[in-house]
N, C-alpha and C positions, 0 to 999 in steps of 0.2 A: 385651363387652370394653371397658376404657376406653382404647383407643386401636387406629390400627390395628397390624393384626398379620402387616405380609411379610414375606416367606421371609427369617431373620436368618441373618447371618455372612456375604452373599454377599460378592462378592470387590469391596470397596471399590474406586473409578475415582473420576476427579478431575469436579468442574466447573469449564466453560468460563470461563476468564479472560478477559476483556472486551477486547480490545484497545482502546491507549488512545495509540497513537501519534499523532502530530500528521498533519492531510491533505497529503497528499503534492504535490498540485498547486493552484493556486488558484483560486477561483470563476472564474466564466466574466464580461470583462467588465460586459455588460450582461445582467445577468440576465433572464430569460425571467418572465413570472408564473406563478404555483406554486398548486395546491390548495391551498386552506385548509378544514378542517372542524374541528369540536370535537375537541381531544387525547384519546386514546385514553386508558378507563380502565381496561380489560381486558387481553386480551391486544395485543401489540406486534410489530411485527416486529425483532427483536433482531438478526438477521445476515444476509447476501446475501453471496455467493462463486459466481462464474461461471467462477472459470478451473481448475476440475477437468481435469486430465489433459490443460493445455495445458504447454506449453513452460514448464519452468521449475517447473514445480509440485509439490507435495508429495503433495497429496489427489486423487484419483483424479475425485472428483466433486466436481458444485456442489453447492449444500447451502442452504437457508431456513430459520434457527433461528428460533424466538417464543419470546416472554417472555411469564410473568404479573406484572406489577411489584401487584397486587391481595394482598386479603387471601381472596380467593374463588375456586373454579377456576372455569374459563371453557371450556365443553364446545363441543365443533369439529364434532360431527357436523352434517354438513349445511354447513359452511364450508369455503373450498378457499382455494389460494394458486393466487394467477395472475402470468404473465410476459409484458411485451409490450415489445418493443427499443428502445431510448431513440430510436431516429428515425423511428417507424412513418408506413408508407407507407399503400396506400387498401385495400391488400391486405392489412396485417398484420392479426394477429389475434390475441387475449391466448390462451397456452395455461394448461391447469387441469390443477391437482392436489386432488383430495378429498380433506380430513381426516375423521378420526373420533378419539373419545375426546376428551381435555380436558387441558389445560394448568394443572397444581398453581397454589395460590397460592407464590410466589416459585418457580416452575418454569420447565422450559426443553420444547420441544419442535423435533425434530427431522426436519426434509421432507428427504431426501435426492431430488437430480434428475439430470439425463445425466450419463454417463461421458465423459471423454474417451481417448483414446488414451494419454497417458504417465501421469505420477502412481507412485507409489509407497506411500502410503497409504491403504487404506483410512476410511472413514466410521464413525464409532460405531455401531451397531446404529441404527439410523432408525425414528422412532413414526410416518412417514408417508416413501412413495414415491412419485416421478414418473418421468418420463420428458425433462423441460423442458429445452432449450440454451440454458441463459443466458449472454451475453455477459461477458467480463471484465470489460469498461470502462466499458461503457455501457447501460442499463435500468432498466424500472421491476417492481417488483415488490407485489402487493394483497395483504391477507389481506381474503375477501371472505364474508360471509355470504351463503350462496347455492353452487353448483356450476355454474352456467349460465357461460356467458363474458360476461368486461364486454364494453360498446362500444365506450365512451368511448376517444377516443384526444389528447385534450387535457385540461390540468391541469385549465381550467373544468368539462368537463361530465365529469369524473372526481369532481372537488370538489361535486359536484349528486347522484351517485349516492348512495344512503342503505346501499346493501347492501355500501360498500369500508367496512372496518373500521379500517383502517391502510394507508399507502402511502408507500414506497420508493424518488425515481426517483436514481440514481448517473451518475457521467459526465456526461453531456452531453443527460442523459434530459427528452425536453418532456413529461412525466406525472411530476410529483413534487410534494411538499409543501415551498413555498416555493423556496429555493434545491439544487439535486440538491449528494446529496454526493459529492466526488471523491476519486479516491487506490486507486480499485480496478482490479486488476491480475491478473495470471496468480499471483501470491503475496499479492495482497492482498483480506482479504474489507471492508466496510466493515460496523460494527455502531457500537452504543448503548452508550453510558457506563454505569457500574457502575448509576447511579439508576435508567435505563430511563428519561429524562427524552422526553418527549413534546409538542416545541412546536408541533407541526408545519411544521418547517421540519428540512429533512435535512439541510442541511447543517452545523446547530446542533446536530441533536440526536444524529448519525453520527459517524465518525471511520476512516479508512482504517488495517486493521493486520496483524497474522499473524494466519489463519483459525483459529477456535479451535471446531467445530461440538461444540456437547455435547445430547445428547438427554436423558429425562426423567428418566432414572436417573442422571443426573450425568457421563456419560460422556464424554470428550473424546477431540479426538486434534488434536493442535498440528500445523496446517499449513502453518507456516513456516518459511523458512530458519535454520540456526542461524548463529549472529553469534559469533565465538572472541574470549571476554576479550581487553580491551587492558590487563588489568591483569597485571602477570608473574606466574608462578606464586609461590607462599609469599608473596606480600604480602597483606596486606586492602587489600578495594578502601576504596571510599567510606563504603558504608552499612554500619549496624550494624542486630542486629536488630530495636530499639526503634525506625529508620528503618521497617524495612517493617511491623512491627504500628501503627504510628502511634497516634492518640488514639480512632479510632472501630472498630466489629469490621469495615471492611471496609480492605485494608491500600491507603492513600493510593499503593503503586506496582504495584497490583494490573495482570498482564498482562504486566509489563515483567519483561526479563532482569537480574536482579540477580548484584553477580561477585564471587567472594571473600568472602563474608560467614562470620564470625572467629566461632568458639563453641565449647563445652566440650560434647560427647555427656553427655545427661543420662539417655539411657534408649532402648533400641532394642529394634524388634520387627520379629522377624524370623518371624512367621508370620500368617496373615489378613493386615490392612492391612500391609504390611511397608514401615518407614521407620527412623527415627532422631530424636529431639528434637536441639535445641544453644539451650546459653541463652548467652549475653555473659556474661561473669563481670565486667564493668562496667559495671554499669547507670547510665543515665542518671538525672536527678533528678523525673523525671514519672512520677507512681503511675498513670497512666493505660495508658502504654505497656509492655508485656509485654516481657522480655526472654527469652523464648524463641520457641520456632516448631519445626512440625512440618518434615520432611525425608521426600517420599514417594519411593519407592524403585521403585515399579510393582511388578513380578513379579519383580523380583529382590531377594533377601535381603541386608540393608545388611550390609557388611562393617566398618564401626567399630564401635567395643566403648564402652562408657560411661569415662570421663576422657580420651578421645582428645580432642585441640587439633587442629579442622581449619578449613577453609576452604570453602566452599560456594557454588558457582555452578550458579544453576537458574532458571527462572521462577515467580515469585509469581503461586499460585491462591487464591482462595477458593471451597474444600469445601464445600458443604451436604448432610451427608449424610441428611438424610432433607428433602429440600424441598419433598414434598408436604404434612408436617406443619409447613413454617414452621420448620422448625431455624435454630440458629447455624451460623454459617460458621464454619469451621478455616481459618486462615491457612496457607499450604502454601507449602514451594518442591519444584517438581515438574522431572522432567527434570532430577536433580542430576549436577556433579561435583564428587566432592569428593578433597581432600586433606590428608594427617595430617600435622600437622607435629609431634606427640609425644604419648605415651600416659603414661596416671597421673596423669593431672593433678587436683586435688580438685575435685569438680561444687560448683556453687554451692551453698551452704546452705540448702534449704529454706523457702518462707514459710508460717510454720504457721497454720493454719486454725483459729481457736478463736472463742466466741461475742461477745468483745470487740471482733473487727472486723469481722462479717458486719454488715451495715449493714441497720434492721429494713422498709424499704423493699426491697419485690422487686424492678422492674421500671420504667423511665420507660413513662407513657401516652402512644402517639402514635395513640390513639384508632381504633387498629385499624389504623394504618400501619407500617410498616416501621422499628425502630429502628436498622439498619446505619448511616445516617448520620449519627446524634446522635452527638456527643462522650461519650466514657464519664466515668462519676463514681462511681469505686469508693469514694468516704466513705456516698453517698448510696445508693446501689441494688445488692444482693445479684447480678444478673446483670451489672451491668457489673463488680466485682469479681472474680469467677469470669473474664470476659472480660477483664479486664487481666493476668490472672495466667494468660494459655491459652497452655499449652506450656511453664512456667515450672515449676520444680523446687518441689513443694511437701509439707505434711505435716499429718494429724489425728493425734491422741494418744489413748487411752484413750478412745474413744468407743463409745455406743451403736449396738449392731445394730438397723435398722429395717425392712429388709429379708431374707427370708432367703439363704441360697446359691442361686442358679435353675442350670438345668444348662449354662448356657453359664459358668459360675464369673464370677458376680458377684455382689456384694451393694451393701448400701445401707446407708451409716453416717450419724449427725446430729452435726453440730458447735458445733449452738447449744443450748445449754441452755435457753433459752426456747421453744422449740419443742413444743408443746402433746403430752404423752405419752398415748399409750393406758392402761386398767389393766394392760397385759399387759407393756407396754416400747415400744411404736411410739410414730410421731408421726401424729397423729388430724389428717384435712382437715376442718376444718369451714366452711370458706366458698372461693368464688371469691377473696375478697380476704385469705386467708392459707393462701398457695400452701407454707410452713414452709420458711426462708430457708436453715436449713443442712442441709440433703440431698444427699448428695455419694456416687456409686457408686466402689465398688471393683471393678478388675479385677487381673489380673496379667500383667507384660508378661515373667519369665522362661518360658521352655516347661513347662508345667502337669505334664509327666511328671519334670521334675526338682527343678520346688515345688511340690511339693500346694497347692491351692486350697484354704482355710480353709472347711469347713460350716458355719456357723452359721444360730441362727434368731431371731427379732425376740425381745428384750431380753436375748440376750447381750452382751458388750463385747468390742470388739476393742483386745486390751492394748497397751501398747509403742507403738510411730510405725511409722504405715505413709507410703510415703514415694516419690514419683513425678513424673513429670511431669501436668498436669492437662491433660487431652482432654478434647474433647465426641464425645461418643458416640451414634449412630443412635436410643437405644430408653432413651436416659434421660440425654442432658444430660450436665452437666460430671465427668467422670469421672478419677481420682486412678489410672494406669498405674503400678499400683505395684513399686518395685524391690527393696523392701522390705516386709514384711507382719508387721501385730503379730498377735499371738496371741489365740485364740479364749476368752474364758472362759465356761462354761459358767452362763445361768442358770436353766437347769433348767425351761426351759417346756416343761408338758405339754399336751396336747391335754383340752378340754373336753368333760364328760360331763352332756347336759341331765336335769334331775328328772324322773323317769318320772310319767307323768299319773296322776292316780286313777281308779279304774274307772269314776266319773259327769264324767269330764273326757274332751272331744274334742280330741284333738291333731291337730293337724294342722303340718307339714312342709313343707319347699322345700330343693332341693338340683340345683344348674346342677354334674353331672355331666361336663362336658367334654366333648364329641364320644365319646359310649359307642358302642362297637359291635363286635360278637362277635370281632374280628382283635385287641381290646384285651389279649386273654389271661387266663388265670383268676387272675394275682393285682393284675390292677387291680378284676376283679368285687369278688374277697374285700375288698379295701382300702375301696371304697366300700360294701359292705355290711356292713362293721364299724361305716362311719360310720353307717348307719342301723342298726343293733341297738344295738351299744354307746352310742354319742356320740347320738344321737338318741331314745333307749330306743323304739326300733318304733313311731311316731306312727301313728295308726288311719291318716289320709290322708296320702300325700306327692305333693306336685307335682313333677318330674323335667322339666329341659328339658336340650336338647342331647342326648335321644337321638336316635341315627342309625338309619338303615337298617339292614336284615341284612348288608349288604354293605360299610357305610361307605363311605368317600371313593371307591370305583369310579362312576364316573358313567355306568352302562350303562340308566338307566330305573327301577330297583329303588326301590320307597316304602315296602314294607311291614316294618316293626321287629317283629314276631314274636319271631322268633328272641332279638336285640337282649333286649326285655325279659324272655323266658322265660328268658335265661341270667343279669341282674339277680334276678330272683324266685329262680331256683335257688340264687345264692349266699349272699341273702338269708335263704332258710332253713338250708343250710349253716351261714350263721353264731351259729345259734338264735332269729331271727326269724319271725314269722308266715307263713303262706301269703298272699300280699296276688294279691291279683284287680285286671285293670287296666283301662283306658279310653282310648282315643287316639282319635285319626284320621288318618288317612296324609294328608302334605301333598301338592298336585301339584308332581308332579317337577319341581326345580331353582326355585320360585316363594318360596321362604322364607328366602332367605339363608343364610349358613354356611359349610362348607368343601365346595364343589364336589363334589355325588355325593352327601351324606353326609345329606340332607333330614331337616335334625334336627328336631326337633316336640316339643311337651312331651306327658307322660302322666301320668295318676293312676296311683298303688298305691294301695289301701287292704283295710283288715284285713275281711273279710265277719264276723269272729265280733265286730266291736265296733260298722260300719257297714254300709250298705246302699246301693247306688249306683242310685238309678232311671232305670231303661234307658226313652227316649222317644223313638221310630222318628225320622228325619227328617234328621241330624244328618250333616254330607257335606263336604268341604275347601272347594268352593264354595257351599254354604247360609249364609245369615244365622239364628243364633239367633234366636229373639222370648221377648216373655212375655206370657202369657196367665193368667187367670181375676183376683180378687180376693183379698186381705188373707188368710188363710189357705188359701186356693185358689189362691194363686201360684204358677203351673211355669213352667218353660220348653218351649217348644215344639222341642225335640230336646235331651238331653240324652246322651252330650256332646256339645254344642255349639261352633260359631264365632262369634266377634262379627266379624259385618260384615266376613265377608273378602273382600267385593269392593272395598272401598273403598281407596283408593289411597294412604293413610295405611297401608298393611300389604305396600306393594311391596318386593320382596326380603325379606320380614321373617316373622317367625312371628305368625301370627294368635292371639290369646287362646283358648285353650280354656274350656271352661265347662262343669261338671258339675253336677249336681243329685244330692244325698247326703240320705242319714237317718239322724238320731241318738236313738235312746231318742223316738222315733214324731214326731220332728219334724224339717223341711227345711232342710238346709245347703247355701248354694251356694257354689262354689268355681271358682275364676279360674284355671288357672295361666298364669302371662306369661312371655313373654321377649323385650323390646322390641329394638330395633333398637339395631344394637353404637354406638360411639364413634367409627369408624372415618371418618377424612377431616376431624377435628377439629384443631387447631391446638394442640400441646402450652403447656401453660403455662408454659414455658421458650422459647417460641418467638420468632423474631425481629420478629412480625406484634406489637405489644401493645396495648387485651387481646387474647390471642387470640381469634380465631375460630370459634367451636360449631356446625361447619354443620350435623354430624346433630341436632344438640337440635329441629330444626324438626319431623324428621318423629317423634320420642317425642313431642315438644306434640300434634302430630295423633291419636299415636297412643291418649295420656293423652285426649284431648277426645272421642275415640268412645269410648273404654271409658268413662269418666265417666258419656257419656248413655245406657249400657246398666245400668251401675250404677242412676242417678235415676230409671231408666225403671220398673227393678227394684222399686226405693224407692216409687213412686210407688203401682204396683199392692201392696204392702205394708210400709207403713213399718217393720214388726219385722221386715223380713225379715233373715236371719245371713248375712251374706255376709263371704267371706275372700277376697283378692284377692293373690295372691301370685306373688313369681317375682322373677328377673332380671329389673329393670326397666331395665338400664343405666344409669342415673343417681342423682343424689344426691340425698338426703332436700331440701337446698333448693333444686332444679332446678324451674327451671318446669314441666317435667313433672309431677313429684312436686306441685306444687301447683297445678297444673290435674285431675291425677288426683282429687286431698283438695279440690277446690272445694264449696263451698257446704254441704260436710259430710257428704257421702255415705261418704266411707271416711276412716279415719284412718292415721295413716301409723305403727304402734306403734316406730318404731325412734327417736322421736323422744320417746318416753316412757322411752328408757335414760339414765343418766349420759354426759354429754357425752362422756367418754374409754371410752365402750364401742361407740361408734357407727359401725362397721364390719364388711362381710361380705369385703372384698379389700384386697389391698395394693399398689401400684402407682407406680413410680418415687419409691418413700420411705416413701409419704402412704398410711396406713390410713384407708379410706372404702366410704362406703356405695351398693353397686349392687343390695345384692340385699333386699328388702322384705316383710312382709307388714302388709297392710292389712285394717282390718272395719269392718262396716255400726254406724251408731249403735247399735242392738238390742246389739249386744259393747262393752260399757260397761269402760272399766278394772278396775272391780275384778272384772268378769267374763274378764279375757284375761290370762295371765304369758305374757311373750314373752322369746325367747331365742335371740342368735347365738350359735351355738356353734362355736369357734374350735378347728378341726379342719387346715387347711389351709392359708391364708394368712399365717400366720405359718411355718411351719415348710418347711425345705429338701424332707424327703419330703413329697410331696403326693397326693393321689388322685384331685385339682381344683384348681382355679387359685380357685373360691368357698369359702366356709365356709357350710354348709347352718344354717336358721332353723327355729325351733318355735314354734307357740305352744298352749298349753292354756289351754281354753276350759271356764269352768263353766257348770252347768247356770242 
């Protein structure tokens, strides 16, 4: 997959808004000397709140938030958070709380600690639990690499220990970094400014405010008292909402209660995320600042209707809703109230989206840091654009389908005509540095049962204006809530039918299946067994990854896919297909990644009346293929085969299989792969720029062992035929893919197509290439035609989320 893939539609929840009030009391005359160590580059300690279920409180419990202000996650196992009383005696002693798991890049994580007695709130679901009584007023709080207890009970030899990662001390605490910050209270937690800025001094870098704990999922729950408008009702207050979106994506009064703010409903939803937009229908004269803004509602269904003139008092959040990929934030006012002061009113007109003002610049480089606090420049760069105009009333015309309908009703339309086209109608990714600047998803924000959701598939057009407010959305960026939808026109894309091979032509196939397995039902068999008769014309070999167990996703022990493929082969001849005969090896249970239970593994089919698969005893989930003998006496020592599945370039992941074939009395070896997904990647819309590729390290790994199984291949015979095929997860120019094709052992055939054919998936817009097949020198060009065959990725009905590959091979 090129990205991750959890559980979608959950039920959206706010993140933590930074408290940002001013400290409530001042330093301590003479200040005490404070630890000093190197500013944290990792994770941070972002909140302390001690007065859970005292007097006066909201939140039941205390609570230790961390931040990752990084562009990398930062893994906790084995680190704890500790608590020792701002005036320890000879007796105190730090208590510990164990973490596990890891903190996202731009993530939050969530320690909840004692209960007290009052309180009336609960705590957001917590990614780590203690036991700890932290004081209100006064203490110091570590995140410590290590579980042990510190010693240290002064700033000095706190400041000497190498295993405190970050340190906290508040009140009046002699263990803090530089001066302790104050202002914490049975209602006040003290946290870190929107930056996560780390000087190591607390008092500089903290700030006393309403508790706001949000865990990793974005979850809050506001633990402060509420403050009743001094503004009268039906007036506007002060700000408008070009005030709170301000000039950068993170809103300049982020935290604070804002009262009265004046704006026209431009669009409401009232189911999944359930809120309301309002833009100003006066906009201010700065193209920077947004004149609308979301209105989140929680669990209850907004009762304004689109033209209502109301007034809105709530607190300003900034949203991330997927912050382990680095998303944009959505400006929020959360905890609304609001009031109508007349309906019918005209929504502001529209700012239409066409290729004149998408600016051909994606993205400012902050070299892999966080761009929330650059000033936007929507002349110059296509995402601050989209971010100046978020939650603002806007509209595509006549535009191109690039995506097709997926089953949550979305799609994916382009609005810049320069935007590099497939042959087929898409827009083709062909590098890191042309992410293709006008890709904008459609959803619909009336209820789906009273406007059909428009089917379409990649190069049809969506007619007319469609017409909405613009969101960013969890699982693809800036998104057009449309209240209006133009019309589907049909441009009659069919699904592709590859040239059936000649009887002295070896075909051979690749086709990522999807998590197949018997509960799938017999007309998803039939569907993909269409693909291989029909659309595939029966390739003697095919490579299959993502079959599951007999059992699928039940995670009770089960490895063996029997079943699994014996009901593939079944359907496969149902469909007037060959008998194909197959090859696997059961992976060990839950060791190969995938969907929990479902120990998917690749197999061979291939046809016995065209090929011959020689069976070589040896060959086991934990064995290392080898090879063995000389230049025409080359085999493999277990055939099929693993390459090097112990090596740790293959953790969580599916190890390459390797078969040894015979064609018309000569030896063909064949790969099938399926490298390790995308998932924990930094989308290219992300707030981190460039984003972050943390899995590409372990495809380099994985690409660098296959290579030297390949040369090792090569070496014992340079004519050897090898085809190297599968899901590779990545792109024809990924350093994978050219570590794979190093020094010329395989070639990467999808790179011998016309540049706008060069696609097996399709994904937040951008038609690109994950799925490959590669061969040994001996498969000279004019000996190989290779061919995606565009079965699925384009179109709304699918049978796979891939489009299966062929190639024919002459003699």
């Amino acid at each position: 997959m090129p990205s991750p893939t959890p559980a979608r539609r959950s039920r959206r929840t706010l993140l933590r808004a930074t408290a940002t009030a001013a400290v409530a009391a001042s330093l301590l005359a003479v200040p005490l000397p404070g630890a000093f160590a190197a500013p944290s580059t990792g994770a941070v300690i972002a909140e302390v709140y001690g007065g859970g279920g005292n007097s006066g409180a909201t939140l039941k419990n205390d609570f230790i938030e961390l931040a990752n202000p990084s562009g990398a996650a930062f893994g906790l196992t084995g680190y704890s958070v500790q608590y020792l009383p701002g005036s320890p005696s000879a007796s105190s002693q730090w208590g510990v709380t164990a973490l596990s798991g890891s903190v996202a890049p731009g993530g939050r994580y969530l320690v909840a600690e004692g209960a007290g007695a009052g309180g009336t709130a609960d705590l957001p679901a917590a990614d780590a639990s203690g036991n700890l009584a932290l004081s209100a007023t006064a203490g110091t709080v570590a995140l410590v690499n290590g579980t042990a207890a510190l010693s240290c009970k002064t700033a000095a030899d706190c400041a000497a220990d190498p295993r405190i990662v970050d340190l906290v001390g508040f009140g009046t605490a002699v263990v803090r970094e530089g001066s302790p910050v104050t202002g914490a209270s049975n209602t006040a937690s003290v946290a870190r400014g929107a930056a996560l800025a780390d000087t190591d001094d607390n008092a500089k870098d903290l700030t006393a405010g309403d508790p706001t704990p949000t865990n990793s999922k974005g979850e809050t729950t506001g633990g402060g008292p509420t403050t009743p408008p001094t503004t009268p009702p039906g007036t506007p207050g002060d700000l408008r909402v070009h005030d709170i979106q301000g000039t950068t994506r993170v809103s300049p009064k982020n935290g604070q209660t804002v009262t009265n703010v004046p704006g026209v409903v431009t669009g409401v939803r009232a189911y999944g995320t359930k809120g309301f937009w309002i833009q100003d229908p006066n906009p201010d004269a700065d193209p920077a600042t947004s004149e609308g803004v979301f209105v989140y509602t929680g669990s209850a269904a907004p009762t304004v209707k689109v033209g209502d003139s109301v007034l809105v008092t709530g607190k300003v959040s900034e949203y991330y809703p997927n912050s382990s990929g680095g998303s944009q934030s959505v400006t929020e006012l959360t905890g609304p109230t609001t009031a109508v002061l007349s309906s019918g009113n005209p929504v502001p007109a529209p700012v239409v989206l066409n290729g004149a003002d998408i600016p051909a610049a994606y993205a400012p480089d902050a070299a892999g840091g966080s761009i929330d606090g650059l000033p936007l420049d929507p002349a110059k760069y296509a995402l601050d654009l989209y971010e100046s105009l978020e939650g603002m009333n806007v509209q595509v015309a006549d535009v191109p389908v690039v995506q097709a309908t997926d089953t949550y009703n979305e799609l994916w339309v382009d609005a810049l005509a320069t935007d590099p086209r497939t042959a087929r109608g898409g827009v083709v990714y062909l590098g890191y540095d042309q992410p293709n600047n006008g890709r904008i998803m459609i959803q619909s924000l009336p209820p789906l049962t009273e406007v059909p959701f428009p089917v379409a598939n990649v190069g049809d057009r969506l007619t007319g204006a469609t017409t909405g407010p613009l969101d960013y959305n969890q699982f693809g960026g800036y998104t057009i809530a449309a209240n209006t939808l133009g019309a589907v026109e049909d441009n009659g894309l069919k699904p592709e039918v590859a040239q059936q091979g000649k009887k002295n032509e070896l075909t051979i196939g690749t086709y990522n299946v999807e998590n197949l397995d018997p509960s799938d039902g017999p007309a998803k068999f039939a569907q993909l067994a269409k693909g291989i008769v029909t659309n595939l014309a029966s390739p003697d070999i095919v490579a299959l990854e993502e079959i599951q167990d007999d059992n699928g996703a039940v995670n009770d022990g089960t490895v063996d896919a029997s079943t699994t493929v014996r009901t593939f082969i079944d359907a496969i001849k149902a469909a007037g297909g060959p008998a194909y005969d197959w090859r696997s090896i059961d992976p060990v249970d839950g060791q190969d990644g995938g969907e929990p239970g479902g120990n998917i593994r690749q197999v061979f089919l291939f046809n016995p009346e065209r090929v011959s698969f020689t069976d070589i005893p040896g060959g086991s989930s934990t064995t290392a293929v080898d090879v063995t003998g000389k230049k025409n006496k080359t085999r493999l020592t277990a055939s099929p085969g693993r390459i090097d599945p112990g090596n740790e370039a293959w953790t969580s992941s599916r190890k390459p299989l390797v078969g040894q074939f015979e064609f018309k009395g000569k030896p063909v070896f064949v790969i099938a792969n399926h490298f390790n997904s995308k998932g924990g990647d930094q989308g290219i819309d992300s707030r981190f720029q460039a984003p972050t590729r943390s899995s590409e390290v372990q495809r380099v790994k994985q690409a660098t062992v296959e290579q030297a199984f390949v040369a090792k291949l090569l070496k014992a015979d340079p004519k050897a035929r090898i085809v190297s095929l599968g899901d590779f997860n990545d792109y024809q120019f990924s350093p994978a893919l050219q570590t794979l094709t190093k020094d010329g052992v395989l070639r990467d055939l999808v790179n011998e197509l016309p540049a706008n054919e060069r696609y097996s998936y399709v994904y937040q817009g951008n038609s690109q290439v994950l799925d490959h097949i590669l061969v040994s020198p001996a498969l000279k060009p004019k000996k190989t035609h290779y061919d995606v065959v565009h079965i699925n990725s384009e179109f709304a009905a699918q049978a796979s989320d891939h489009d299966p590959q062929v190639v024919r091979i002459k003699p």
